[in-house]
C-alpha positions as CSV (number, residue, x, y, z in Angstrom):
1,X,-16.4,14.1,16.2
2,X,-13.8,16.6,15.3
3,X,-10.6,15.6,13.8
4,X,-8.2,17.5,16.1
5,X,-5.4,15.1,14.8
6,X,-5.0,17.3,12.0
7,X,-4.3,20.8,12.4
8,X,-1.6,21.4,10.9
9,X,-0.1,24.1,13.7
10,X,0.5,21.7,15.6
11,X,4.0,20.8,16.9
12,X,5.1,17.7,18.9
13,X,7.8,17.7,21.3
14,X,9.8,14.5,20.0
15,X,12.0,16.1,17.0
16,X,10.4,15.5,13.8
17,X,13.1,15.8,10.9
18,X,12.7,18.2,7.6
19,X,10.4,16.7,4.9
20,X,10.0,13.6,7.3
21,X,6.7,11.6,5.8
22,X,5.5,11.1,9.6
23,X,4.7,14.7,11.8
24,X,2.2,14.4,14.2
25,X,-0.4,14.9,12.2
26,X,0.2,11.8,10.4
27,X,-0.1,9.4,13.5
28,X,0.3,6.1,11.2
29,X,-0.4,2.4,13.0
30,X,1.5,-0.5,12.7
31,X,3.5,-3.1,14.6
32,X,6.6,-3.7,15.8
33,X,9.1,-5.8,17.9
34,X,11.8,-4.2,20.4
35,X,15.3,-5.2,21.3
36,X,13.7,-7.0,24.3
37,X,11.5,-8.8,21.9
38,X,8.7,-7.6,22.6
39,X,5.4,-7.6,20.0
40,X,3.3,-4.0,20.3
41,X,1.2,-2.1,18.4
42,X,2.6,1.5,18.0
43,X,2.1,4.8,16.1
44,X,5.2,6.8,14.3
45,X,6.5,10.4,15.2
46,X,9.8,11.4,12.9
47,X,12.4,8.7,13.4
48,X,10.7,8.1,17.1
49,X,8.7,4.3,17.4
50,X,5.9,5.1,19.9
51,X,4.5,1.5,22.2
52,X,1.2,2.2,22.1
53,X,1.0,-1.0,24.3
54,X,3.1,0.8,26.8
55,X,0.7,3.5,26.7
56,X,-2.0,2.1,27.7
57,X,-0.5,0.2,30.5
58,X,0.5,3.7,31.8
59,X,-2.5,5.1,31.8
60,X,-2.8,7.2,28.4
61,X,-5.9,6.2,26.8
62,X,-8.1,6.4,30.0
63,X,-11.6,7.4,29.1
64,X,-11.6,5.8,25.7
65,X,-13.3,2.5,25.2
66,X,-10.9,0.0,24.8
67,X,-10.5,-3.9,25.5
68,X,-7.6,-3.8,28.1
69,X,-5.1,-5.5,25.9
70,X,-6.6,-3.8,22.6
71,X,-2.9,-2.4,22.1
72,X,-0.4,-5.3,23.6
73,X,-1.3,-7.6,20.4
74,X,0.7,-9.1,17.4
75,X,-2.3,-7.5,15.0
76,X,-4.3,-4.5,14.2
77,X,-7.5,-6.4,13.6
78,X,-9.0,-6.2,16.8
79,X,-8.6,-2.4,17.1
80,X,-9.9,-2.0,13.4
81,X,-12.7,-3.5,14.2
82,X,-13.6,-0.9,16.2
83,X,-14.5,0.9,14.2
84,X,-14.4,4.9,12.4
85,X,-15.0,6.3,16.0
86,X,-12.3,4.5,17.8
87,X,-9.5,5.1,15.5
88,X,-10.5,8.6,15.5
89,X,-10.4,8.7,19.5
90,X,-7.0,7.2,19.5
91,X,-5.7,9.6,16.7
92,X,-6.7,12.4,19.1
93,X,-5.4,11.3,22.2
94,X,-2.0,10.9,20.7
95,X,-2.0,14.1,19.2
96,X,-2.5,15.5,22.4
97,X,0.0,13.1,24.0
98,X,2.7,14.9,21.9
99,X,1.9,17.9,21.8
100,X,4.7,20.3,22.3
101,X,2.6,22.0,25.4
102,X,1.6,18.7,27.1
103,X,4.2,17.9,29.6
104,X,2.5,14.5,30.9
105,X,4.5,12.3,29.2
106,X,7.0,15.0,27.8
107,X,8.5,15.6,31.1
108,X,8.3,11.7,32.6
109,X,11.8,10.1,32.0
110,X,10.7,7.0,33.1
111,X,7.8,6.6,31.1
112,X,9.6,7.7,28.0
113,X,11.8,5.2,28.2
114,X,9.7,2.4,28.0
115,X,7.5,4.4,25.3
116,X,9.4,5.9,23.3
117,X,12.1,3.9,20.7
118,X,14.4,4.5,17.8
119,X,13.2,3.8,14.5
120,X,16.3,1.6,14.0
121,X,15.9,-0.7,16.8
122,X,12.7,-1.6,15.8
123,X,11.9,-4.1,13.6
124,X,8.8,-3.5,11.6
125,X,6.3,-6.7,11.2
126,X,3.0,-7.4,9.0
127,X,0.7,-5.4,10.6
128,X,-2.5,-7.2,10.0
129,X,-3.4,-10.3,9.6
130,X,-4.8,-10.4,6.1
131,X,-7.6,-12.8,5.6
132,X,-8.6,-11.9,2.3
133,X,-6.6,-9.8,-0.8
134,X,-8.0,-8.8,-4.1
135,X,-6.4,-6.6,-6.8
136,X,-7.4,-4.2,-8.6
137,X,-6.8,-3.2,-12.0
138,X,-8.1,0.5,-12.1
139,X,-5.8,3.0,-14.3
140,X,-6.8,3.7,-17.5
141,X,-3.2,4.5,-18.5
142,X,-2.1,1.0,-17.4
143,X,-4.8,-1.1,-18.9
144,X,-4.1,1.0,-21.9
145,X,-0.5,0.2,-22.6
146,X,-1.1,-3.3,-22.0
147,X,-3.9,-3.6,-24.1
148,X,-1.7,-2.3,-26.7
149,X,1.3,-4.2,-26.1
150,X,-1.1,-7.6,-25.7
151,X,-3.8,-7.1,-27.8
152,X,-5.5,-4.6,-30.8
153,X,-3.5,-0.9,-30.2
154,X,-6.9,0.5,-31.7
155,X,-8.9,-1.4,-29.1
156,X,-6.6,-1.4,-26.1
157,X,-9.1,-1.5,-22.9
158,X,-11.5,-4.4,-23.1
159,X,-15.2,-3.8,-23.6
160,X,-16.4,-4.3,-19.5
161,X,-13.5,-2.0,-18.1
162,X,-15.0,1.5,-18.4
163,X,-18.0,0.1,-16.1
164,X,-16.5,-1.9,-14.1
165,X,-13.5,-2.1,-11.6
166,X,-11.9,-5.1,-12.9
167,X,-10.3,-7.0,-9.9
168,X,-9.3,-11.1,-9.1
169,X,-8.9,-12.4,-6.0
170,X,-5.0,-12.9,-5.1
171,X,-3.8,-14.6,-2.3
172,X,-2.4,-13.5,1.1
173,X,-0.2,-15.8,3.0
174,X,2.8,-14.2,0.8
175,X,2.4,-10.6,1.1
176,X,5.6,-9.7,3.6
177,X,6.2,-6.7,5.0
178,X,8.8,-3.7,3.8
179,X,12.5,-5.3,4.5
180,X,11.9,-9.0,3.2
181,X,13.6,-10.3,0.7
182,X,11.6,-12.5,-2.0
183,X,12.1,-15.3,-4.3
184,X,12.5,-15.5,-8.3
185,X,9.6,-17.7,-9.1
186,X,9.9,-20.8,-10.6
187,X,6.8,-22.5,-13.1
188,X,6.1,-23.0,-16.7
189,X,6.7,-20.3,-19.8
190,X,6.4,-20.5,-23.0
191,X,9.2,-19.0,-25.2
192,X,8.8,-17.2,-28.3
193,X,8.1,-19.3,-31.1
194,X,7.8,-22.7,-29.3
195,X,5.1,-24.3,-29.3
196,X,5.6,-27.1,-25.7
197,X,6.4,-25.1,-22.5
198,X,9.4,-25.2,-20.5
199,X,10.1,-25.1,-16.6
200,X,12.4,-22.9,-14.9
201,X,12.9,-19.5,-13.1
202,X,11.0,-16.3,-14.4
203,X,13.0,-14.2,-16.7
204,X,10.6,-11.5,-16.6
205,X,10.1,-10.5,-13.1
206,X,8.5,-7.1,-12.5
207,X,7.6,-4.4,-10.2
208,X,3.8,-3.2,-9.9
209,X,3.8,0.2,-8.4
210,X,0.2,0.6,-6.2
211,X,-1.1,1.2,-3.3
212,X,-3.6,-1.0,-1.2
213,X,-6.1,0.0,1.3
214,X,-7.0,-1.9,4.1
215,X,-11.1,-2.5,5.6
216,X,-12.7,-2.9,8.9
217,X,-15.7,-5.4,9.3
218,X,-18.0,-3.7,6.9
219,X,-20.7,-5.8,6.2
220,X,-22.7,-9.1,6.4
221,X,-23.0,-11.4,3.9
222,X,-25.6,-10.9,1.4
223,X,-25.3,-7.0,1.9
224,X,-23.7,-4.6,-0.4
225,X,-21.8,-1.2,0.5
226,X,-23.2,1.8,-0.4
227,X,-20.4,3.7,-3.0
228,X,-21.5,7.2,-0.7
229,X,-20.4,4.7,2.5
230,X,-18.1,2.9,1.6
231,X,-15.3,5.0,2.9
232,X,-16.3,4.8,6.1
233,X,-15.2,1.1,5.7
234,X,-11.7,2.1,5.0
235,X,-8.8,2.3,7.9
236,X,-6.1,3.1,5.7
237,X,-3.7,2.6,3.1
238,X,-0.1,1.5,2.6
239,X,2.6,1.3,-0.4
240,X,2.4,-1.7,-2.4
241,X,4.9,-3.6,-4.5
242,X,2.4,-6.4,-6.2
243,X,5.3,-8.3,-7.8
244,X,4.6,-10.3,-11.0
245,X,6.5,-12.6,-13.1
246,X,5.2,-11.3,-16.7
247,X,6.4,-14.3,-18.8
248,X,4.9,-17.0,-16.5
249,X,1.6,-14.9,-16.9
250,X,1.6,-14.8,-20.4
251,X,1.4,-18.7,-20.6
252,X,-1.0,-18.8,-17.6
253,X,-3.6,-16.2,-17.9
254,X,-6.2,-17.4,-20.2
255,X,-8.7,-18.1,-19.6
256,X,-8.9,-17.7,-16.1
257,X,-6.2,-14.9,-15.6
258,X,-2.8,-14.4,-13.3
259,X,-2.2,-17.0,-10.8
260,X,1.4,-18.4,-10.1
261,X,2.8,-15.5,-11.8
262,X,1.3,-12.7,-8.9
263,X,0.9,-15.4,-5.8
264,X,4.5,-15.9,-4.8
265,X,5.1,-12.3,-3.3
266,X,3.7,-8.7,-2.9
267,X,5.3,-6.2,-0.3
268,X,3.7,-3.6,1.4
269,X,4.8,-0.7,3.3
270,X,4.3,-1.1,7.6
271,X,3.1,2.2,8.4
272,X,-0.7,1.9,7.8
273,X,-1.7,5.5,7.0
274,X,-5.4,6.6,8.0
275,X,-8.2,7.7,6.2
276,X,-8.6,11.4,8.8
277,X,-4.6,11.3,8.0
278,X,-4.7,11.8,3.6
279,X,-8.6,14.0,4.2
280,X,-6.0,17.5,3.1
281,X,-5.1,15.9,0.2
282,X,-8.0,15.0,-2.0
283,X,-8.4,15.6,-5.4
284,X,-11.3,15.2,-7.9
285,X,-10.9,11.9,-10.1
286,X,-10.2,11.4,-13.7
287,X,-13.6,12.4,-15.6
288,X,-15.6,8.8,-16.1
289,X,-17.1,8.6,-19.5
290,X,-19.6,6.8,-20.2
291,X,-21.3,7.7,-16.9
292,X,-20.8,4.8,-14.7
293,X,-24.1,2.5,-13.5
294,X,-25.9,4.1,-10.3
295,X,-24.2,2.1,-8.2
296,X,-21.1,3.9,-8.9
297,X,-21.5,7.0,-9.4
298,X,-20.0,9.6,-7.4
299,X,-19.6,13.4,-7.1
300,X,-17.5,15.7,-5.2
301,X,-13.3,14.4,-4.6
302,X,-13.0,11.2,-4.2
303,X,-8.9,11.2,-5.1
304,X,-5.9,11.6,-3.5
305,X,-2.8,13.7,-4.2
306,X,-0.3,11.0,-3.6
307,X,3.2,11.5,-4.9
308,X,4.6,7.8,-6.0
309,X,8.5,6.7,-7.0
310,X,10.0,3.7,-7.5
311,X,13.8,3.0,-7.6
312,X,15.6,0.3,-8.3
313,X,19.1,-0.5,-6.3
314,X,21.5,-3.0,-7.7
315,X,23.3,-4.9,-5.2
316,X,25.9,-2.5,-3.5
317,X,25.4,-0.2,-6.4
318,X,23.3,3.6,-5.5
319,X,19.8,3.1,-7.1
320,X,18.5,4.7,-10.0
321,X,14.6,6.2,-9.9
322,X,12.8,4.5,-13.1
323,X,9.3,6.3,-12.1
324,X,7.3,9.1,-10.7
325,X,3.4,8.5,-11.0
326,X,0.8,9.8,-8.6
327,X,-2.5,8.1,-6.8
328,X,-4.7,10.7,-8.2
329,X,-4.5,9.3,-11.7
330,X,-6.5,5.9,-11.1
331,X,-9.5,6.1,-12.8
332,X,-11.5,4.1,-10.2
333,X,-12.0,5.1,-7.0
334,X,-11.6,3.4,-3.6
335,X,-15.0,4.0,-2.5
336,X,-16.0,2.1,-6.2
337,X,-13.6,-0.2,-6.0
338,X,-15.5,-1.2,-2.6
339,X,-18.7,-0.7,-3.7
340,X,-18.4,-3.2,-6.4
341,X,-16.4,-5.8,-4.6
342,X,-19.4,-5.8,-2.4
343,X,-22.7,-5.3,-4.9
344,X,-23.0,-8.9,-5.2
345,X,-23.2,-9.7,-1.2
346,X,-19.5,-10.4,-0.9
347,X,-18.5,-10.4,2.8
348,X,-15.5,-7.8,4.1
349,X,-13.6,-8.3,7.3
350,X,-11.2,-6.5,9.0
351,X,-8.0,-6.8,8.2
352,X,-8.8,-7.6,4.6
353,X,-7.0,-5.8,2.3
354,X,-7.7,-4.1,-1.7
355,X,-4.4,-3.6,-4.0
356,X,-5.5,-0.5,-6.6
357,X,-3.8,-1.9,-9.6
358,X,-1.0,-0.7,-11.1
359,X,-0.4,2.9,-10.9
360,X,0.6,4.7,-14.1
361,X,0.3,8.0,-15.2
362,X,0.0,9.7,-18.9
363,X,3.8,10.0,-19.6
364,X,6.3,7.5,-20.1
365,X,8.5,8.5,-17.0
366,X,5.1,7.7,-14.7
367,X,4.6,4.4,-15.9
368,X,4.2,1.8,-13.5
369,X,5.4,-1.1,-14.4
370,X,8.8,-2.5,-16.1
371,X,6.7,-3.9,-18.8
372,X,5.8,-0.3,-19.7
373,X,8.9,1.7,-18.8
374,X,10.6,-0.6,-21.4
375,X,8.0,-1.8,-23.6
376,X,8.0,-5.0,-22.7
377,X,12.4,-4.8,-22.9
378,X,13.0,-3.0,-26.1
379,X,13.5,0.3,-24.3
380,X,15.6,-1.1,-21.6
381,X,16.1,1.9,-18.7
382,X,20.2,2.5,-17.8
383,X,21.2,2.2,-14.5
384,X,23.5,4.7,-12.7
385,X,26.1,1.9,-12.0
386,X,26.3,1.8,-16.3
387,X,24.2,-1.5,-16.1
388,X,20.5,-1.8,-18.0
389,X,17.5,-3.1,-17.0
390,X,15.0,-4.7,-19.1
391,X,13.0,-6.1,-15.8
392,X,14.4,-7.5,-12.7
393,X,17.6,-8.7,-12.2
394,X,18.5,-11.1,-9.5
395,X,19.6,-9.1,-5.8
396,X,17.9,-5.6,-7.2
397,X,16.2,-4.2,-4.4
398,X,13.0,-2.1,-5.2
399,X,12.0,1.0,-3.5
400,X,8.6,2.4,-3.4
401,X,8.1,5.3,-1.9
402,X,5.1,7.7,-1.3
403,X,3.9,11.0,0.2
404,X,1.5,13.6,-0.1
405,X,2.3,17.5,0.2
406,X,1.0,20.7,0.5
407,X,1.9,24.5,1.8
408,X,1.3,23.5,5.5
409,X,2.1,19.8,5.3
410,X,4.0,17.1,4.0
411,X,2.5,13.3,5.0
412,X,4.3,10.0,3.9
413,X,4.3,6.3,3.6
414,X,7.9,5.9,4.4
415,X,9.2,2.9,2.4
416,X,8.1,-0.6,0.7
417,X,11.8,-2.3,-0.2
418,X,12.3,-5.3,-1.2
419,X,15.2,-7.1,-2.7
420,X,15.1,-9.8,-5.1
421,X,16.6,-13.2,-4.7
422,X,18.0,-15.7,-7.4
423,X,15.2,-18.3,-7.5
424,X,15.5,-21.8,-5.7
425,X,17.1,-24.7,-8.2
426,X,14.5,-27.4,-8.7
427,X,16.0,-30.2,-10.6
């Protein structure tokens, strides 16, 4: 089925701002709730928030196989599930629905006004339901610094992680959309030179810059995904702030690894962006040496030319940009990162979603992570306000933002922002 979504000639007639991360040809899903409070699934054109639900009351996706409330739902599960097919027929349609020379809806006033929304009088809202989360840990240049900082400089990256994408399972009931704030973390540290813990608020909370990519049903348990497949598995991806309190982890991790110091909060972006919507922007992978098992291997471009920056804003203060990475760096690829997850017969459902792992690239500016933009604070970064930053401080907002770009196209993320609040006092 072709992917007329695309073509990159294409002009809507709702006004689509310069360098805006959402044309028509990007045709993102998430969900959202109006002034009336109403809960829809919609699609994104500029600053325009497009019911989708309203749609297909009205009429626009006749002739596509859809349950009749497939779009009038607090989730995107149900229409994932769907499948590669559907998402592609729904793509199309509202491609065509905008077009700049279809004057269906164009030229209805009264449909429009039930369709058609400002961004700003929206109010964006997870937009699956996540069952399952695991995290990856798949950039060389990341594991590499921290191996360094942590462990033996001269042995940085442990001896599995050039054959296998390292991952744990993290946990989803606190991953909160673009717009929440989250909490400081309370739990137990050890400080340098003690030797008895202590309890009390992190003082080493963190930014992970990644991205996360979410699955449709994909297969039964006891089956493995094919890594030549696995894509097809894939809806889309989002921004994703994987927050992480790096003094609580320090006392926690071994042997076991990260758990109260990444389970509190991670924030994602609310504009899911497809699979059909990033196919212009792929890129060949870092070069994988030693060759990886057969069950990994791939050929051809399995990357993507994704443009990442984080900022950080203190409270009423203009933020500062401490980073400027890129997707294409990761050394493991989503289609391996899937591909393993599943080798062993684990189950994947819709809805469930896979964070990448920190995102850094080869120079200091494009690491991805405080912990590596300082060096674990003895760099710290200076603020534009005059103030530094070692990690974190309490009500600093961090921005994530993401896009890919070419001669004919520019597609984006929009924003993952989310400020940090002072902890809660446990006496």
């Amino acid at each position: 089925m072709p992917n007329i979504a695309n073509d990159p000639t294409r002009k809507s007639w709702i006004e689509v701002p310069k360098n805006s991360d959402f044309p028509i040809q990007n045709i993102p899903f998430g969900v959202f709730i109006t002034k009336e409070d109403v809960i829809t699934i919609g699609t994104r054109i500029g600053d325009s928030a497009i019911d989708m639900g309203a749609l297909q009351q009205l009429g626009y996706f006749e002739g596509i196989d859809l349950t009749d409330d497939m779009f009038m739902q607090d989730t995107l599960n149900d229409f994932i599930s769907d499948g590669k097919k559907t998402w592609r027929l729904v793509r199309n349609r509202l491609a065509e629905i905008f077009d700049s020379e279809n004057a269906t809806l164009r030229d209805n006033e009264k449909h429009k006004e039930v369709v058609i929304f400002d961004v700003k009088d929206i109010e964006m809202l997870l937009p699956v339901q996540i069952g399952d989360y695991t995290d990856f840990y798949s950039s060389k240049e990341h594991a590499t610094n921290v191996g360094k900082m942590f462990r033996d400089p001269e042995n940085a990256l442990l001896p599995n992680w050039l054959h296998i994408p390292v991952g744990y399972h993290g946990r989803s009931s606190t991953i909160v959309p673009s717009g929440v704030s989250v909490r400081r973390p309370n739990g137990q540290t050890l400080p340098a030179g003690a030797t008895e813990p202590v309890f009390g608020p992190s003082k080493l909370v963190d930014f992970e810059l990644e991205t996360a990519f979410i699955t449709t049903d994909a297969n039964l348990m006891g089956e493995p995904i094919p890594v030549d497949q696995a894509e097809e598995y894939i809806f889309g991806m989002v921004l994703f702030n994987d927050w992480s309190a790096r003094d609580i982890q320090k006392w926690e991790y071994v042997p076991l690894g990260p758990f109260l110091a990444k389970n509190f909060a991670s924030s994602i972006s609310p504009w899911i962006v497809t699979m059909d919507a990033l196919e212009a922007f792929r890129v060949k992978g870092p070069e994988q040496s030693p060759t990886p098992l057969p069950y990994l291997q791939q050929s051809g471009e399995n990357a993507f030319d994704i443009h990442l920056e984080v900022a950080i804003q203190p409270e009423n203060e203009e933020e500062t940009v401490v980073s400027k990475s890129n997707f294409k760096y990761m050394y493991w690829s989503m289609a391996q990162q899937l591909a393993h997850h599943t080798i062993n017969g684990c189950r994947i459902n819709s809805g469930d979603m896979m964070g990448s792992g920190t995102i850094s690239g080869p120079t200091p500016d494009s690491f991805g992570s405080m912990l590596e933009l300082t060096w674990g604070g003895k760099n710290p970064i200076q603020m534009k306000d005059g103030s530094e930053r070692k990690f974190i401080n309490d009500n600093d907002t961090v921005i994530i933002r993401g896009y890919c770009e070419n001669k004919e196209l520019r597609i984006g993320f929009g924003e993952c922002a989310s400020k940090l609040l002072p902890a809660v006092a446990i006496k």
